[in-house]
N, C-alpha and C positions, 0 to 999 in steps of 0.2 A: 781256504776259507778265511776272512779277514778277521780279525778278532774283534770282538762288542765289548762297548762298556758295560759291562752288568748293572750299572746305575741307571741306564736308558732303558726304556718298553724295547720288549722282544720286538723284530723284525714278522711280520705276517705277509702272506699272501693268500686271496683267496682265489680258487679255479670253480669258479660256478659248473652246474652240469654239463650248461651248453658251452662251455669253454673245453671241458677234460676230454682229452682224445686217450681213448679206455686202450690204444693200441701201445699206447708208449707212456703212461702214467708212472711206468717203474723209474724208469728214467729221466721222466719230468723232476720227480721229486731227488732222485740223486744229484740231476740239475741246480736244482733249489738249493739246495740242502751243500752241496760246495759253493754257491754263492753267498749263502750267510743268512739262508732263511731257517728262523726257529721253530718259529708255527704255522703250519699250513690249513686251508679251511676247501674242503671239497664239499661239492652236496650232491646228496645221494638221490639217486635217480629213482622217484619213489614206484614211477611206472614201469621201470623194468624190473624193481626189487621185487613188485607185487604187480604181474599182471592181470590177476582177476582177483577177487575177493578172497580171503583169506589163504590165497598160495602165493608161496616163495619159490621165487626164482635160485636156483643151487647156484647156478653161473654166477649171477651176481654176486650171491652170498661170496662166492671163492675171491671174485674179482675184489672187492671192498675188501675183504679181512686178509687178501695179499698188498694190500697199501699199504694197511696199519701195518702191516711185518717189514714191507719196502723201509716205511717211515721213521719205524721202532728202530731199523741198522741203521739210517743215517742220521739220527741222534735229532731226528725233528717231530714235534708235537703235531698231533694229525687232529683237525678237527671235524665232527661230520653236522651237518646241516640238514636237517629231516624233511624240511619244507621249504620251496622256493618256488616261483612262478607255478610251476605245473602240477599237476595231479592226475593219477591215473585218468582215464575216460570211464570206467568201471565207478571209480568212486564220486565224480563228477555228474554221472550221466540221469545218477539218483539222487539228484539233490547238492552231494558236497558239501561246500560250507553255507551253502544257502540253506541249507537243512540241519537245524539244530541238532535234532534226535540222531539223524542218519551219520553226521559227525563226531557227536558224541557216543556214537558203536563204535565203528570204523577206527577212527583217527585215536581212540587210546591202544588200539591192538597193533596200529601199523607205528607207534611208540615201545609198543612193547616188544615188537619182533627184533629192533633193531636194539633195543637195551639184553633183551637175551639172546642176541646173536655176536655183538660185538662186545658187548660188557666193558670190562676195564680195557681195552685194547686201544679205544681211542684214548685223547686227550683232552676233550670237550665236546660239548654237546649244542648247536645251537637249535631249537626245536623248530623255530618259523623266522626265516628271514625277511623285514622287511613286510611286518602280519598287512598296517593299511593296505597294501597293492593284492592283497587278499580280495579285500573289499573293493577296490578301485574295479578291479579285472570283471567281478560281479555284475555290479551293477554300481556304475560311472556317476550317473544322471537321477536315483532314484533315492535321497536321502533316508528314507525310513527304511528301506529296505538293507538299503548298504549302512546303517546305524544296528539292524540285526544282525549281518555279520559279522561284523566289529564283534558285536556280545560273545558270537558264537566266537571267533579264534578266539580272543581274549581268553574264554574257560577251557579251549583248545591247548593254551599257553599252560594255563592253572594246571591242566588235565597231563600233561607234558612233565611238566614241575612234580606231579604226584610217586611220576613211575620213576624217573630219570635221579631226584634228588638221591644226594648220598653217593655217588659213584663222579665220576670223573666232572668237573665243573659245568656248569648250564649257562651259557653266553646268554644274552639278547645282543639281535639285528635290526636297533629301532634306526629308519631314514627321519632325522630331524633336518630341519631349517628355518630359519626366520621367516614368517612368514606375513606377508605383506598382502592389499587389496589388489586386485592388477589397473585399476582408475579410479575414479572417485567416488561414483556412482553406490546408495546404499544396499544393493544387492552383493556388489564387489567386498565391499565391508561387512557383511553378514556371513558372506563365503569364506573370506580370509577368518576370521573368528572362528566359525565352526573349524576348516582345517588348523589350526593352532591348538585349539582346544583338543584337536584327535590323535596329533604329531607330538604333544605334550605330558597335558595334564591324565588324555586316558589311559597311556601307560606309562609313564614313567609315575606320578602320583597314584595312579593307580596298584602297580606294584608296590609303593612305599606304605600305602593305606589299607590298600586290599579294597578300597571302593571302584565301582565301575562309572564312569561320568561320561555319559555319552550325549551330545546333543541333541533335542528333539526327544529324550527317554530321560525317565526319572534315574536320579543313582539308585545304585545298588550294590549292596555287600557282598563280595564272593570268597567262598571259601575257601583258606591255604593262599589265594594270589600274592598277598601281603610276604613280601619279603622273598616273590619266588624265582629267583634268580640270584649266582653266586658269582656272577661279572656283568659288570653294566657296559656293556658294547651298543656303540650307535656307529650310524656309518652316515659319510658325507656326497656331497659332489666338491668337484674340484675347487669351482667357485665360491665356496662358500667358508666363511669365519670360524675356522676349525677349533682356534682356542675361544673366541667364544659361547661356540655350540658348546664343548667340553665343557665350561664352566655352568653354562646353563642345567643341561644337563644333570652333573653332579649336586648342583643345588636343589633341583627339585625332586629328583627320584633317589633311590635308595644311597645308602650309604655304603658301598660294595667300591673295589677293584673297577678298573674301569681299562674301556679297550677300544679302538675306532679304528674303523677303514674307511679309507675315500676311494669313491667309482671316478677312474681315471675317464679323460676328456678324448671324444676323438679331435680329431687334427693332425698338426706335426708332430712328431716327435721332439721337437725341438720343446712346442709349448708344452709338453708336458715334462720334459726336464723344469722348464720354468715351474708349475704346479706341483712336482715331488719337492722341491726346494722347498718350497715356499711353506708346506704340508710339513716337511721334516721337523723344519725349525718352528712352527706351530707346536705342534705335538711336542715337541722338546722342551719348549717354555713351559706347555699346561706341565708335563711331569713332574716339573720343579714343587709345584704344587695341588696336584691331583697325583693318585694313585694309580699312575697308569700304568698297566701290566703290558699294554704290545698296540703296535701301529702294523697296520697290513695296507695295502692295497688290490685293488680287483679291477681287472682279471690283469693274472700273470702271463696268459700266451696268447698272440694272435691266432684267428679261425679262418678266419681271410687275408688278402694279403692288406697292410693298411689299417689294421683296424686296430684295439688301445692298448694292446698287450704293450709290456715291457720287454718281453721276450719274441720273436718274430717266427713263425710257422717253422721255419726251416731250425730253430731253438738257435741263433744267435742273437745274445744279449743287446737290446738299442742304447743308447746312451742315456735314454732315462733308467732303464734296468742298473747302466752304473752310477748313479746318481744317488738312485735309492739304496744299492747297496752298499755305496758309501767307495767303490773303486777307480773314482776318477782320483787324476792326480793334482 
């Protein structure tokens, strides 16, 4: 394993659901874990952890709480991610997040199963990755509707924060970017406004205020949001202004530790050596002056052949893999 400066953000990676192959994850992470990775971020499969309504899955439960033990011997921090793209069909087929009430049953108990199943075992917690794409998957086209789900994760987030505080730290996975009109046109400028406004101010100010400011809807004050997060994690694309999103960022929402991943680019390998570079030394500047606790990237294995891992289906490292962890020569 190469040695870190401990003056620099920890090394992260994250292995989304649909990246983790449940067959060999023991060994992904001992993978990791002699390469020089500190922190790792998996997310938990909430439709296999709970296939129908208030039943757990044993299997699972064994499978996940032999990570955290894989991850505990090889001296790396394991994070779990509660919510990511999918949702059971069981908790979806009733509503989901379109459904206020039905999510607010639901979704603090499937918070709770995994704070009293795993408890201190992990090393963080992120509750909802990446909450807008909540709202996007909803309903794309239908602003007032997808301005109600917005409310609804947002107190999802609150409601997450309620059970979760106090125990192992609670990340956010907000996707920032500058965000521009795509022509001239005054529709295009009304668009880009409202997204700016949603990617910004309603959570990152929001958490710092505890107000909710959603377009098209009066604000409103929510209870406990204010301050409910104990790392301020945003994640980027490759293309984009990493030390200036960072600074943003840190200026307008809380005053907290702070963390960032970038979603690696498909293509060459080659250009994404160019993009871990270019990402490192970003992230290395903001440190100097932001508090930044850890850089990761996602995803760490290919699924197909070709596709953005760092690491390649058959688990040999690409040259961006040594780029990022620092073992070219």
């Amino acid at each position: 394993m190469p040695e870190r400066d401990p003056s620099l953000p920890a090394r992260g990676i994250v292995i989304p659901s649909s990246h983790l192959d449940r067959t060999r994850l023991h060994e992904d992470i001992e993978l990791l874990a002699e390469l020089g990775a500190q922190e790792l971020r998996i997310g938990i499969d909430w439709d296999w952890m709970q296939p129908a309504a208030g039943v757990v899955n044993g299997d699972a439960v064994e499978f996940y709480l032999g990570a955290t033990q894989t991850a505990r011997a090889c001296g790396v921090s394991l994070q779990f991610t509660l919510l990511e793209r999918n949702v059971p069909k069981w908790f979806d087929n009733d509503g989901g997040f379109g459904d206020a009430k039905w999510t607010g049953h639901w979704w603090p108990r499937w918070v709770e199963t995994c704070a009293d199943t795993f408890g201190d075992s992990v090393g963080g917690w992120v509750p909802i990755d990446h909450p807008l794409a909540v709202a996007n998957r909803l309903y794309p086209d239908d602003p007032r509707r997808h301005g109600e789900v917005l409310d609804t994760v947002i107190k999802a987030w609150r409601d997450a924060w309620r059970i979760l505080q106090g125990g192992p730290p609670i990340i956010t996975s907000f996707g920032v970017e500058i965000v521009r009109p795509v022509d001239q046109t005054i529709p295009a400028e009304h668009a880009a406004k409202r997204l700016d406004q949603i990617r910004w101010r309603l959570w990152l100010q929001g958490l710092r205020d505890g107000v909710v400011s959603i377009p098209g809807r009066a604000d409103i004050e929510v209870a406990d949001l204010a301050g409910s997060c104990d790392v301020l994690g945003i994640t980027v694309r490759h293309e984009r202004d990493v030390l200036g999103l960072l600074h943003r960022a840190a200026e307008m929402g809380l005053d907290r530790p702070m963390a960032v991943t970038m979603l690696l680019p498909a293509g060459t390998d080659a250009d994404r050596e160019l993009v871990i570079e270019r990402y490192m030394q970003q992230a290395n500047e903001a440190a100097s002056g932001l508090k930044l606790l850890a850089i990761a990237i996602s995803p760490a294995f290919d699924v197909v052949e070709g596709d953005r891992g760092i690491i390649s289906r058959d688990r040999e490292l690409k040259d961006s893999g040594r780029v990022y962890f620092g073992l070219t020569e």
